[in-house]
C-alpha positions in Angstrom: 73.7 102.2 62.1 76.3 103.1 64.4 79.0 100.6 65.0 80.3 98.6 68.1 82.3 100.7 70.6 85.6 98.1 71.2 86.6 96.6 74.2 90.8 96.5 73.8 92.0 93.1 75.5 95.6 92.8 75.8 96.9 89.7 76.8 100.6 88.2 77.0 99.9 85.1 75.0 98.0 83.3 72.3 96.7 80.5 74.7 95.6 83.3 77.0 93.3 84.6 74.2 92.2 80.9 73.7 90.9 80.6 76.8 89.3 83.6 77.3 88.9 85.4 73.4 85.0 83.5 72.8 84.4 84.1 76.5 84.6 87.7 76.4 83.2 88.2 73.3 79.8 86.4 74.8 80.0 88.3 77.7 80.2 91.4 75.7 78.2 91.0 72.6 76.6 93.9 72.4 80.4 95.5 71.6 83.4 94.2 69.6 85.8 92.7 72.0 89.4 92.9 70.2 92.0 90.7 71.9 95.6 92.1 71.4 98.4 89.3 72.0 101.4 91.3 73.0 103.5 87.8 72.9 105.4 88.8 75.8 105.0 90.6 79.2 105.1 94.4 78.4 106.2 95.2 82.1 109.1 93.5 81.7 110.2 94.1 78.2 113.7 95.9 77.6 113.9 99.5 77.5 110.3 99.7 79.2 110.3 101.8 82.2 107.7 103.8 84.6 107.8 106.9 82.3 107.2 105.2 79.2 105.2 101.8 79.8 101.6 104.0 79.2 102.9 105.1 76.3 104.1 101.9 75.0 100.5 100.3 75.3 99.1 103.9 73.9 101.4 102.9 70.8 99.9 99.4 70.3 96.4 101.2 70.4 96.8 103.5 68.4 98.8 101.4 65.4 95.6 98.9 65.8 92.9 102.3 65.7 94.7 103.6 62.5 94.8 100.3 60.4 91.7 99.7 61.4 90.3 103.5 60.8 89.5 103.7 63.7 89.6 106.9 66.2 89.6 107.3 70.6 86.3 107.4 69.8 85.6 104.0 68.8 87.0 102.3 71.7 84.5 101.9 75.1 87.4 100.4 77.4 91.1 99.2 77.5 91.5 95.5 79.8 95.0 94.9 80.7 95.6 91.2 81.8 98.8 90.9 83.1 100.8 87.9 85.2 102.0 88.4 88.4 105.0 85.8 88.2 105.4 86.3 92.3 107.3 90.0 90.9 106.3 91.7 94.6 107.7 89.0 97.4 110.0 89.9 99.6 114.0 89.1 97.6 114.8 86.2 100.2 112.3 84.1 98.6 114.0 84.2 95.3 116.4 81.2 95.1 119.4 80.1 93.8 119.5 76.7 92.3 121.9 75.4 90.1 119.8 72.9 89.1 117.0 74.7 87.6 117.4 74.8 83.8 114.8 77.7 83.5 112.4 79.2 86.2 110.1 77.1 88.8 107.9 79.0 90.4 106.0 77.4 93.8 103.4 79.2 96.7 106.5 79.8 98.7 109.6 81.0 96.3 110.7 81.0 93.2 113.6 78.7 92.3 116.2 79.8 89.2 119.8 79.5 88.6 120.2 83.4 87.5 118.7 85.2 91.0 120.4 88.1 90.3 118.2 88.4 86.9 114.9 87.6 88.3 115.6 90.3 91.3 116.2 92.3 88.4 113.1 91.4 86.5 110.9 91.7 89.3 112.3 95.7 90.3 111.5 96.5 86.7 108.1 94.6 86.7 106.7 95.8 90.0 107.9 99.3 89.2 105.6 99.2 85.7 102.7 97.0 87.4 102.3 100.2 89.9 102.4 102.5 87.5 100.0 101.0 85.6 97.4 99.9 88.1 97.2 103.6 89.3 96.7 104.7 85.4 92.8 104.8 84.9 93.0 105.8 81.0 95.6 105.3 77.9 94.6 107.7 75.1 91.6 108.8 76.4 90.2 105.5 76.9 89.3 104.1 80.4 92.1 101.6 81.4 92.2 99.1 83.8 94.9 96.4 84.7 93.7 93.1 86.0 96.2 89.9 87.4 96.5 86.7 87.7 98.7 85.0 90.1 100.9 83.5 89.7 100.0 83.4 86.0 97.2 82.5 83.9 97.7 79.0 84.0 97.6 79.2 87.8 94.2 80.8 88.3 92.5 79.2 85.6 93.8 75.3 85.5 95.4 75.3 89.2 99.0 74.7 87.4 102.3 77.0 88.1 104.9 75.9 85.7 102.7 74.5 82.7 104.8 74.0 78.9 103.3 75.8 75.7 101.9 72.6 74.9 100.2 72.5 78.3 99.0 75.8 78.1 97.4 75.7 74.5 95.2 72.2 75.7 94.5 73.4 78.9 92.8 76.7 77.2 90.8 75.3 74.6 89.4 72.6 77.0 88.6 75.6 79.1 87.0 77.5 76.3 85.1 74.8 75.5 83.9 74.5 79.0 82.6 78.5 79.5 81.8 79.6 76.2 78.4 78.6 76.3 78.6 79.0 79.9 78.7 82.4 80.9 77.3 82.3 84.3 79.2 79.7 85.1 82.3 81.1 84.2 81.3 84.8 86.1 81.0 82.6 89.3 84.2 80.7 88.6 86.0 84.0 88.6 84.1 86.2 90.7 83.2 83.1 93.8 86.3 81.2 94.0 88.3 80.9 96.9 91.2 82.5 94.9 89.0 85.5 93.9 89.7 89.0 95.1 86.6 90.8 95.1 86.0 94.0 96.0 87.6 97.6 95.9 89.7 97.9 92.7 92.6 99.7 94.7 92.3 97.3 97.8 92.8 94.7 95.2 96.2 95.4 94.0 97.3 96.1 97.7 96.6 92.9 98.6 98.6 91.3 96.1 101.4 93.2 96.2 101.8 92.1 100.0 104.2 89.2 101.4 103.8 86.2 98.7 100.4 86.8 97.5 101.9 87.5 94.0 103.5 83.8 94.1 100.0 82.4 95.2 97.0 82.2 93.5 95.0 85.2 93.1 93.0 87.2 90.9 91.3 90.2 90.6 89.5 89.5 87.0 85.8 89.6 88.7 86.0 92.8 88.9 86.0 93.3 85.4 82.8 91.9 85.0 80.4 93.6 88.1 78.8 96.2 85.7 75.1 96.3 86.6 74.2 94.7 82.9 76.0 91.5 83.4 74.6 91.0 86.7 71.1 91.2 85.0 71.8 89.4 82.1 74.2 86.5 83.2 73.3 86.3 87.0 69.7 84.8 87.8 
């Protein structure tokens, strides 16, 4: 019997693969959904630039495929979630504030009291994100790079600046809500009023415009339009 093709998940976090891990693996069961935690945003991690941020991701694959014995092969897709953290607005609505001990992000700026460093993160992160959402395979394996805006938290819980603590309740009361729920969930992503649905290219253009990166936003429906879901999941 032939085994599972894998659908590659990476995600930034381990609360992001709590709230979504179960929920992908129902909506794909008839594959192995793997769900890589990176523990940190790859598009803005040091030393990772447009010429080697492919590669990078290529490298977590591939040390994944070989531990595993796996080859190219084996895998059926690669889904990149990635945070938008308002990288594309314009630099005027980054702000200085002294009184920020870390970074608070809001629909209309983001406040920090290092604005040189976040104008500095975001160059590096929008120059990666555009790379990447023009790539459409990673070791021969379809690719595709999916956001949420401002972060996870935002699109799935309504919240901007939630603490780890925050985060890791807020995902397994949302896993708990879809996981049995799976049309429910497909509408929640693909129906809402923050969901960009569409063409896959028209959908990173229109975040990457004035502060639709600060706002919330997400392209994830698209991930799940394949003809079979619609027939199994939506009566």
């Amino acid at each position: 019997m032939a085994r599972k093709k894998i659908i590659f998940v990476i995600v930034e976090g381990p609360s992001d693969d709590e709230a979504l891990g179960m929920i992908f693996s129902r909506i794909y069961d008839s594959r192995k959904v793997y769900i890589h935690i990176m523990h940190g945003d790859i598009t803005t991690a040091r030393g990772v630039s447009p010429a080697n941020v492919s590669s990078k991701i290529g490298n977590e694959i591939r040390t994944y495929a070989s531990s595993n014995h796996y080859g190219k092969d084996d895998f059926d897709q690669i889904i990149h979630i990635v945070d938008m953290d308002g990288a594309f607005i314009p630099d005027e609505y980054v702000v200085e504030d002294r009184k920020c001990t870390g970074i608070l992000y809001t629909t209309t700026g983001i406040f920090t009291n290092n604005r040189q460093g976040i104008l500095k993160r975001n160059q590096q992160k929008k120059a990666n994100i555009s790379k990447l959402c023009a790539c459409q395979e990673i070791w021969k394996v379809p690719y595709r790079m999916f956001y949420m805006s401002c972060n996870l938290d935002h699109v799935l819980y309504g919240k901007q600046n939630s603490t780890d603590k925050d985060k890791e309740y807020d995902a397994f009361q949302f896993a708990r809500k879809y996981k049995n729920e799976i049309p429910e969930f497909l509408y929640f992503i693909s129906k809402s009023d923050f969901s960009v649905i569409g063409n896959y290219k028209e959908s990173w253009e229109y975040i990457k415009q004035e502060l639709h990166s600060l706002q919330r936003h997400t392209n994830l429906g698209l991930c799940f339009t394949e003809q079979e879901l619609k027939d199994k999941f939506i009566k």
